[in-house]
C-alpha positions as a Markdown table, in Angstrom:
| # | Residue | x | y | z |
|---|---|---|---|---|
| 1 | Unk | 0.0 | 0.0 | 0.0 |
| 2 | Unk | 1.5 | 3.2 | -1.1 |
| 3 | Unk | 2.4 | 6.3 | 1.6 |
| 4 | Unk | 0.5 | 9.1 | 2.2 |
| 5 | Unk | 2.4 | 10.8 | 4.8 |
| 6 | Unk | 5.9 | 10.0 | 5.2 |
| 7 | Unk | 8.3 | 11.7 | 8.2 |
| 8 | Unk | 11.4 | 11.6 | 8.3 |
| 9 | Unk | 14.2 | 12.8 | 11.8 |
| 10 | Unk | 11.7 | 15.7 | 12.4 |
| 11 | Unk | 12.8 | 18.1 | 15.5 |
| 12 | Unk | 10.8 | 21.1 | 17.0 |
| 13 | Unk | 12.7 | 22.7 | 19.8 |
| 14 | Unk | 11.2 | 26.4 | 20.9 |
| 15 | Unk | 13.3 | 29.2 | 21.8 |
| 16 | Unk | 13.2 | 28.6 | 25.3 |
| 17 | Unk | 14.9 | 25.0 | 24.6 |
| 18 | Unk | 12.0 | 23.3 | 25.3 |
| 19 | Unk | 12.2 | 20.1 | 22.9 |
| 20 | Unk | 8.8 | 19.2 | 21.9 |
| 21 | Unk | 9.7 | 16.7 | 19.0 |
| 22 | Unk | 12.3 | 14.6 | 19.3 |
| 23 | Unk | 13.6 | 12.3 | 15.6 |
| 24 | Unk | 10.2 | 11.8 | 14.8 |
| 25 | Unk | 10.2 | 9.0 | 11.9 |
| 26 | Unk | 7.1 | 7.6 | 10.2 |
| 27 | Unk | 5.0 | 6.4 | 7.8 |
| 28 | Unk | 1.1 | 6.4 | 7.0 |
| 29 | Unk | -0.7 | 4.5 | 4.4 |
| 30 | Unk | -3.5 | 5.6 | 2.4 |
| 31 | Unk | -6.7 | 5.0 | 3.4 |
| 32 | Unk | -5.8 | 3.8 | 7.0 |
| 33 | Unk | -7.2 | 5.3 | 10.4 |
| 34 | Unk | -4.0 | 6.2 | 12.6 |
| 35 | Unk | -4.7 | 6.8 | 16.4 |
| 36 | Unk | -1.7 | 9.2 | 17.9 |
| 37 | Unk | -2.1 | 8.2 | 21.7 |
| 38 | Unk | 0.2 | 10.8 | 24.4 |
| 39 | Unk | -0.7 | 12.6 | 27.6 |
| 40 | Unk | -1.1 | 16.1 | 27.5 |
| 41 | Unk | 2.0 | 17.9 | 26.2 |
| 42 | Unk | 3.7 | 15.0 | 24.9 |
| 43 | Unk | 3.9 | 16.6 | 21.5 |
| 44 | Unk | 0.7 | 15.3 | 19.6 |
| 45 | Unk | -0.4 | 18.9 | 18.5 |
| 46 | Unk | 3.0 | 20.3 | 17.5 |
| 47 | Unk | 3.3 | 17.1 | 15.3 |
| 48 | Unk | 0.2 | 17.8 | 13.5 |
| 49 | Unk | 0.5 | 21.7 | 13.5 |
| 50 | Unk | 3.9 | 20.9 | 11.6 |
| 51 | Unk | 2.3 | 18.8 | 9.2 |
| 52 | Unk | -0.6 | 21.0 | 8.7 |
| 53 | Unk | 1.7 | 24.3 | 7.8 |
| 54 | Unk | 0.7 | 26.1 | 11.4 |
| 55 | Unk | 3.5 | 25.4 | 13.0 |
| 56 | Unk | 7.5 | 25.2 | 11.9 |
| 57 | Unk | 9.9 | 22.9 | 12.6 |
| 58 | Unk | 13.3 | 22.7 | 13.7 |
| 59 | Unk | 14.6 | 20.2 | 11.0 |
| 60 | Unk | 13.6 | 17.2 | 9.5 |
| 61 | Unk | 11.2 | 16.9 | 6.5 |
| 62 | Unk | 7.5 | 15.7 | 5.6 |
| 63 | Unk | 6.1 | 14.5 | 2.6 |
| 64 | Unk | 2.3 | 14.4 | 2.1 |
| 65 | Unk | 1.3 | 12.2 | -1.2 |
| 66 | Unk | 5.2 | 12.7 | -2.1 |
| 67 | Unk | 5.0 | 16.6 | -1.6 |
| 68 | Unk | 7.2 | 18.6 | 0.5 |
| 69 | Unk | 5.3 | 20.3 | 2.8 |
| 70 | Unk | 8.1 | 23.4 | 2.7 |
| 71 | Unk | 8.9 | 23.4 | -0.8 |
| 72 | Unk | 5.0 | 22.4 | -1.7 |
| 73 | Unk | 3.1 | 23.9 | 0.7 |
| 74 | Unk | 0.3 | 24.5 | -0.9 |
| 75 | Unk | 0.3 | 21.4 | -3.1 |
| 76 | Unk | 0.8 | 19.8 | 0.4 |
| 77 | Unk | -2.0 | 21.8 | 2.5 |
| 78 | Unk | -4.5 | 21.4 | 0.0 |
| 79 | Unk | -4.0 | 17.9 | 0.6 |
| 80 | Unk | -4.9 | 17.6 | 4.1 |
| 81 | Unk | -7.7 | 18.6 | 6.0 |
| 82 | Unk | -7.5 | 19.7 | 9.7 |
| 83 | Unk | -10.2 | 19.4 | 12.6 |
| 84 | Unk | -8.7 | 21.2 | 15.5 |
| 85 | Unk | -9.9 | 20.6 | 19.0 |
| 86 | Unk | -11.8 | 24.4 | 20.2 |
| 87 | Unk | -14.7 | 25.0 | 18.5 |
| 88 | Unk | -14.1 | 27.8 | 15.9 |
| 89 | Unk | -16.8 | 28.8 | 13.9 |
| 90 | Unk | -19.0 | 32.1 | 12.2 |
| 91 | Unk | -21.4 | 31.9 | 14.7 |
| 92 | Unk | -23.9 | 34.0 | 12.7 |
| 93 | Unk | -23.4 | 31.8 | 9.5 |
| 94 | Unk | -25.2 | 29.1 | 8.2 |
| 95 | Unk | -24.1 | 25.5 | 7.7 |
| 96 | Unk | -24.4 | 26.0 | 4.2 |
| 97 | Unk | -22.7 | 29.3 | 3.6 |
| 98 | Unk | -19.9 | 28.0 | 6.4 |
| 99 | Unk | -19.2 | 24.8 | 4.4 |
| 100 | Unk | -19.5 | 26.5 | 0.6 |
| 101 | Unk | -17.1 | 29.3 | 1.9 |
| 102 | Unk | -14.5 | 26.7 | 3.1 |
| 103 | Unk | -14.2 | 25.3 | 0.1 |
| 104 | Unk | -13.9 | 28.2 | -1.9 |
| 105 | Unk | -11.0 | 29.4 | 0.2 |
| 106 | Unk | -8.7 | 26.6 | -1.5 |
| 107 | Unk | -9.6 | 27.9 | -4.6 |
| 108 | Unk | -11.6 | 24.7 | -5.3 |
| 109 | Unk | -14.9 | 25.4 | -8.0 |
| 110 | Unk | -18.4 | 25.6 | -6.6 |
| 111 | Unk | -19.7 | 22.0 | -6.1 |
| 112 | Unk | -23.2 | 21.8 | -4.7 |
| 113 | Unk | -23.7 | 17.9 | -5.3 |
| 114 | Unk | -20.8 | 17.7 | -3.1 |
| 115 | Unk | -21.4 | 20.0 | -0.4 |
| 116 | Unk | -24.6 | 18.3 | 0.0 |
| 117 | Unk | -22.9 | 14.4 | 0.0 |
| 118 | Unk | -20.6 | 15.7 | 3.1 |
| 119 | Unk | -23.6 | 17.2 | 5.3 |
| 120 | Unk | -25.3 | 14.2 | 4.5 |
| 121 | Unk | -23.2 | 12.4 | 5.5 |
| 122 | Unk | -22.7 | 14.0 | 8.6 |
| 123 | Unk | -26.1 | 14.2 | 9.6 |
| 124 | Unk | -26.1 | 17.8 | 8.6 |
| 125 | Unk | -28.4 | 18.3 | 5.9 |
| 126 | Unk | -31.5 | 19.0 | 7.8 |
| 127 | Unk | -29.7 | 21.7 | 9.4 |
| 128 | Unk | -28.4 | 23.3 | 6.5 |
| 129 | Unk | -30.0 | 26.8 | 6.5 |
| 130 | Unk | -29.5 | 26.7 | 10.8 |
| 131 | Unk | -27.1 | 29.0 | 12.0 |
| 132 | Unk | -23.7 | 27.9 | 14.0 |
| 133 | Unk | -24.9 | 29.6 | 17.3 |
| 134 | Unk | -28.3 | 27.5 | 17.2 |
| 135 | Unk | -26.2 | 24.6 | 17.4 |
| 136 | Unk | -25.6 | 21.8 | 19.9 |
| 137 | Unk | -22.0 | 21.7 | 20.8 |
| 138 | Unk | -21.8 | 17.9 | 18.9 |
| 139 | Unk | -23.4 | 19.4 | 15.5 |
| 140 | Unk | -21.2 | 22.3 | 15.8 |
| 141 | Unk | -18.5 | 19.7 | 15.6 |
| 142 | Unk | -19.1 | 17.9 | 12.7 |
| 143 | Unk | -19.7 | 21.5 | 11.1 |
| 144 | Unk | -15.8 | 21.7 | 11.8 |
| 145 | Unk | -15.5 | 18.0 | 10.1 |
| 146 | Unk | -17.5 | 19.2 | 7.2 |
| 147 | Unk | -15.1 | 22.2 | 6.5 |
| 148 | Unk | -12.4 | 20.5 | 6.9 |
| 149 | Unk | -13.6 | 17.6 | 4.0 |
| 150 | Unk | -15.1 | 20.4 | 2.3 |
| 151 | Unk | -11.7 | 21.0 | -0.2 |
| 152 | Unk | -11.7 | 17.2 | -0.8 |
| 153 | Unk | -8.3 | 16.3 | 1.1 |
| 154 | Unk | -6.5 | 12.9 | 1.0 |
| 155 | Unk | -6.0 | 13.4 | 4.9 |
| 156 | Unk | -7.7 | 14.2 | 7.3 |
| 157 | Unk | -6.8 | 15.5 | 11.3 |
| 158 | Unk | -9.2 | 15.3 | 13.8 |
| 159 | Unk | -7.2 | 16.6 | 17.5 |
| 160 | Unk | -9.5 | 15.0 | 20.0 |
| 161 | Unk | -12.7 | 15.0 | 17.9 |
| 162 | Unk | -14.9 | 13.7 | 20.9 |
| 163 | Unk | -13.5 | 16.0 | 23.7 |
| 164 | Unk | -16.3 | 16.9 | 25.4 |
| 165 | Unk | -18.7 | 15.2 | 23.8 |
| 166 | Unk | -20.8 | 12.8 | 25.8 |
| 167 | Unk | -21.0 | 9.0 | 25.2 |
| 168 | Unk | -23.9 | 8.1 | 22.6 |
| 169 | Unk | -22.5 | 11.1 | 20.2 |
| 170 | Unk | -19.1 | 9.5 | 20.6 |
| 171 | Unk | -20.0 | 6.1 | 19.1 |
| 172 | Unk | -21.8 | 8.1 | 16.0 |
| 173 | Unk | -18.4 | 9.8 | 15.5 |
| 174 | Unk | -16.8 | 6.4 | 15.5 |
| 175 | Unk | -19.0 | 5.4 | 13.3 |
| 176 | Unk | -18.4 | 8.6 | 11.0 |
| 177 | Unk | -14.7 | 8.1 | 10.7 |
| 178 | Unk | -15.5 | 4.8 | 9.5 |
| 179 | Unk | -17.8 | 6.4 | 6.6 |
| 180 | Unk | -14.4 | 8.4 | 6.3 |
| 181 | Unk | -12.3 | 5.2 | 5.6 |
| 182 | Unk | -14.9 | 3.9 | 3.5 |
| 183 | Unk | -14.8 | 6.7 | 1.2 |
| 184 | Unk | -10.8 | 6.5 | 0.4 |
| 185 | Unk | -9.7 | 9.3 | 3.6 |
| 186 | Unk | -7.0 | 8.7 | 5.2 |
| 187 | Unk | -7.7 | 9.6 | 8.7 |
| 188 | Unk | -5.1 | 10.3 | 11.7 |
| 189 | Unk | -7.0 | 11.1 | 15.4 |
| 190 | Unk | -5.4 | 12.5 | 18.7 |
| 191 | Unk | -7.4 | 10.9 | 21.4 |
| 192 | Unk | -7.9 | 10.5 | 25.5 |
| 193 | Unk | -10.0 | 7.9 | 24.8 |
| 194 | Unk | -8.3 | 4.3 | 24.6 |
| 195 | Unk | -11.2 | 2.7 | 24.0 |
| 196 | Unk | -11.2 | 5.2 | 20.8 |
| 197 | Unk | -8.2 | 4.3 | 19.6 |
| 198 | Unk | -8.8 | 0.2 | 20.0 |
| 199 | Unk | -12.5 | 0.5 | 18.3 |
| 200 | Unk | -11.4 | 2.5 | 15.1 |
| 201 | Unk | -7.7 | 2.5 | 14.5 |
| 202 | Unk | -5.9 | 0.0 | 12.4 |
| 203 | Unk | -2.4 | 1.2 | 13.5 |
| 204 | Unk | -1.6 | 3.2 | 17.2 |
| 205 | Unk | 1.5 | 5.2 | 17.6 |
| 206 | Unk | 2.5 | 6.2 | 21.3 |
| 207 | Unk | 4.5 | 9.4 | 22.1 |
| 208 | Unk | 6.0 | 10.4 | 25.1 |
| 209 | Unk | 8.1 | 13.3 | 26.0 |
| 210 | Unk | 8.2 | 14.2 | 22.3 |
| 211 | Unk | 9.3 | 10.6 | 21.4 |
| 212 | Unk | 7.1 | 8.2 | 19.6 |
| 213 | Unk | 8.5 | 5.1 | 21.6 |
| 214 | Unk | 5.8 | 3.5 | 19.5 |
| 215 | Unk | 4.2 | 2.6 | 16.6 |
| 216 | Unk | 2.4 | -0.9 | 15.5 |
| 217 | Unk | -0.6 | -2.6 | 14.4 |
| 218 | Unk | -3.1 | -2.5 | 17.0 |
| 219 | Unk | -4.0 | -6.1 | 17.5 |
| 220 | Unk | -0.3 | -6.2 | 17.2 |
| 221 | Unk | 0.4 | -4.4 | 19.8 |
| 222 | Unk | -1.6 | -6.2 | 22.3 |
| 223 | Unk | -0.4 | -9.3 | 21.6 |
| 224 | Unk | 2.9 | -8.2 | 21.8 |
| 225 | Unk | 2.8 | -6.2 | 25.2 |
| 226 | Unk | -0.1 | -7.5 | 26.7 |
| 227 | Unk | -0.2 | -9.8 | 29.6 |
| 228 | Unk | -2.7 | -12.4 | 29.9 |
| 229 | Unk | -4.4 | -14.1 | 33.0 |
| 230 | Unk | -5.7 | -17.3 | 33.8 |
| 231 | Unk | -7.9 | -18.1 | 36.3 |
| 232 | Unk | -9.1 | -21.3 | 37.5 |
| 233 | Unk | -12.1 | -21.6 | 39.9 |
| 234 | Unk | -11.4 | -24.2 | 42.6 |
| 235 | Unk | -14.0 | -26.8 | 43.6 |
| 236 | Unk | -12.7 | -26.9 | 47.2 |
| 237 | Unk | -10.5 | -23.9 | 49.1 |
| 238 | Unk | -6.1 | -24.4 | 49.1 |
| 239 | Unk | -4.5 | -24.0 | 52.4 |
| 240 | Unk | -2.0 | -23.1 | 50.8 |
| 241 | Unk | 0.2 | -23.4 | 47.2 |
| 242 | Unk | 1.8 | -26.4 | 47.0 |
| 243 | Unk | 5.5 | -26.5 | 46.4 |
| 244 | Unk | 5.0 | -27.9 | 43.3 |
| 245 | Unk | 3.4 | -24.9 | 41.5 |
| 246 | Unk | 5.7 | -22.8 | 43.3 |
| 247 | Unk | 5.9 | -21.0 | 39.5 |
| 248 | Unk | 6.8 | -17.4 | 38.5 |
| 249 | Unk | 3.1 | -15.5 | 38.1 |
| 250 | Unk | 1.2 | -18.4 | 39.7 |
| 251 | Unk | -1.0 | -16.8 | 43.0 |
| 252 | Unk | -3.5 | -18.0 | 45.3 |
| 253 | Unk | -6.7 | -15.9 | 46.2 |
| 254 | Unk | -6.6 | -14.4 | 49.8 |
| 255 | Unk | -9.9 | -16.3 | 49.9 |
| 256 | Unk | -8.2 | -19.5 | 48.8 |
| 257 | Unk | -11.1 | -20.4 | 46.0 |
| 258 | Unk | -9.0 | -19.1 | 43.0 |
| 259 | Unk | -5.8 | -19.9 | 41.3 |
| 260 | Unk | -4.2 | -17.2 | 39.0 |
| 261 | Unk | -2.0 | -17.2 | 36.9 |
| 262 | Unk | -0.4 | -14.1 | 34.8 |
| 263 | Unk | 1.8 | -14.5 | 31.8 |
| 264 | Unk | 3.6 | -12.5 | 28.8 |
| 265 | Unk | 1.5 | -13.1 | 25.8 |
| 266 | Unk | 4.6 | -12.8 | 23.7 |
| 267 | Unk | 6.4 | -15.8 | 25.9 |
| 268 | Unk | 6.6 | -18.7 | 23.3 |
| 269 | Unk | 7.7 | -20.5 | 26.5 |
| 270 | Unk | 4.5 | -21.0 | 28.2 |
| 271 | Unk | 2.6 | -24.1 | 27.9 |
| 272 | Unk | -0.9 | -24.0 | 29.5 |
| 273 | Unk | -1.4 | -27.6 | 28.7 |
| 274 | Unk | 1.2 | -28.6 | 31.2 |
| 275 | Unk | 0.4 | -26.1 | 33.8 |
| 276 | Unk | -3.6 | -27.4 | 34.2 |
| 277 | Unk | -2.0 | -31.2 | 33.8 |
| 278 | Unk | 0.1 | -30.3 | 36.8 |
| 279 | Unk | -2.3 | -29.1 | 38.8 |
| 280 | Unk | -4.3 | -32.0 | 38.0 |
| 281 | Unk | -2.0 | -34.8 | 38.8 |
| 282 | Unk | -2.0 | -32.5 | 42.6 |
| 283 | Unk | -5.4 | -33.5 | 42.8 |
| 284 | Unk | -6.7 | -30.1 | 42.3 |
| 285 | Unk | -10.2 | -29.9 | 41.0 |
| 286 | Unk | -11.3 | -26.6 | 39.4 |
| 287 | Unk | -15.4 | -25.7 | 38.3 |
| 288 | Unk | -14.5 | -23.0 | 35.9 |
| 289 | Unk | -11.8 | -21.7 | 34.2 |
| 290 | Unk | -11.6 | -17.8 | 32.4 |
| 291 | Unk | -8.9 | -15.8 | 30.5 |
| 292 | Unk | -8.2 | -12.3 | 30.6 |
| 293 | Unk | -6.2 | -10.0 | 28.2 |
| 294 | Unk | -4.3 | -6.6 | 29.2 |
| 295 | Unk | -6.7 | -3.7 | 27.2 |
| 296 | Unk | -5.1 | -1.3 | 25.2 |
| 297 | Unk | -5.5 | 1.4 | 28.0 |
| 298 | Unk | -3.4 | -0.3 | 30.8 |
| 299 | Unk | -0.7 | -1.5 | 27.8 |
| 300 | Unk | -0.8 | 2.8 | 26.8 |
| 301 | Unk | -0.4 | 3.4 | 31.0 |
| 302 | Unk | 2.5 | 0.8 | 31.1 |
| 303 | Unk | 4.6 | 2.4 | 27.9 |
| 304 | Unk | 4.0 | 6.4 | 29.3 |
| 305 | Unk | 4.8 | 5.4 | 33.0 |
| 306 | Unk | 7.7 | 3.4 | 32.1 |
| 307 | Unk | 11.1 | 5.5 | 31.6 |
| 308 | Unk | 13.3 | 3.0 | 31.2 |
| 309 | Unk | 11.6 | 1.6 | 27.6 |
| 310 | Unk | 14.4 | 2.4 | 25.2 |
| 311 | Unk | 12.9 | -0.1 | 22.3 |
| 312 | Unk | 13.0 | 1.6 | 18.8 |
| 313 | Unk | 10.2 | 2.1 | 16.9 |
């Protein structure tokens, strides 16, 4: 699949010496949904203000659809469309006029039929003639996705598209940036949300301190640093753990009705087979048994918390 954004050692260090972007190197393919996942002021903006032409940065170079974003900028910028995370609209406009007027400011012909594909899309059209102020903080942000798809761009940024926004209208923008993928967009989201990022994205990259420590395919990524646990029921209460499952990760409930045991899902080493066999040659007689994976959120908690990760990406 061919590259639609492609990075290469950027920097950004402000005047006060403050690095914000630290030999940021990567690559996104068309037509994929990238998830950015950071805490706050871990660099996620200032990577895509420097993409988007808002922001400059210290060295380095980007390429969207093979077009400098210095040398091409507006080749590039037309390219990409950018949903920042306040709300900044003509308050006094309507949908309509606020979409149209987008569109014409990249220079890009009147196109009604298409106008009026995007607010459908968006669950907009009924509130075409409405004006900004009347509307509901959620509406007024898909009025912002609207603009942003109104030039037609091959990417597009949404900064925290559901900040703020409460649960049920958070599912419909899921499903909206799946519409988005559908249609050939390439879309790359900032987000709090983990459970965002593991419902839409198809890749994740973490950042930390300006550093993206990571980047991989999300079911990837679980697999690969997730832990799993297994937990086995037990038909009658253990005194206490018998010598011979005196094994690394292997615990006994305070209440004594449970046995668990937690592994490294990437350890090619361990053999569940042989575990449950031992522990049924010991006589121990289990009613149930259940698995549990690490989720996405406490794999993201692990990589930010963790200072000593020094794997490349």
């Amino acid at each position: 699949m061919n590259n639609i954004l492609s990075i290469s050692h950027l920097y950004k260090t402000y005047q006060s010496g403050f690095k914000a972007l630290k030999d940021i190197n990567l690559e996104i393919s068309k037509g994929e949904i990238f998830a950015l996942l950071g805490q706050n002021g871990a660099g996620k903006t200032t990577l895509i203000s420097i993409i988007c032409g808002i922001v400059n940065s210290s060295s380095g170079h980007v390429f969207v659809d093979g077009k400098d974003i210095i040398d091409n900028y507006r080749d590039a910028r037309e390219l990409i469309g950018l949903v920042p995370q306040e709300l900044s609209t003509d308050s006094f406009e309507t949908v309509w006029n606020t979409v149209t007027f987008s569109r014409g400011l990249y220079g890009k012909a009147p196109n009604q039929a298409f106008i009026e594909k995007i607010l459908k899309d968006l669950s907009l059209w009924d509130k075409r003639h409405n004006k900004i102020m009347m509307l509901s903080g959620g509406m007024k942000r898909r009025v912002m996705i609207a603009k942003a798809l109104s030039h037609e761009p091959k990417i597009l940024f949404l900064d925290e598209p559901t900040a703020g926004v409460d649960v049920s209208l958070r599912k419909d923008m899921w499903n909206l940036v799946k519409i988005l993928k559908n249609n050939g967009t390439t879309v790359i989201l900032t987000t709090h949300y983990i459970e965002e990022a593991e419902e839409m994205a198809d890749r994740i990259g973490i950042i930390r301190n300006g550093e993206l420590i990571m980047v991989d395919n999300k079911l990837a990524l679980m697999n690969k640093l997730g832990k799993k646990e297994l937990t086995l029921e037990l038909q009658n209460p253990l005194e206490t753990l018998p010598r011979e499952l005196d094994i690394a990760g292997l615990s006994l409930s305070d209440d004594k009705c449970e046995l668990t045991y937690r592994f490294d899902s990437k350890d090619e080493d361990i053999d569940i087979a042989q575990l449950l066999q031992k522990i049924s040659n010991l006589g121990i007689a289990f009613k149930d048994l259940h698995t549990k994976q690490s989720s996405l959120e406490e794999i993201f908690v692990n990589l930010v918390n963790s200072e000593a990760y020094t794997d490349e990406v």
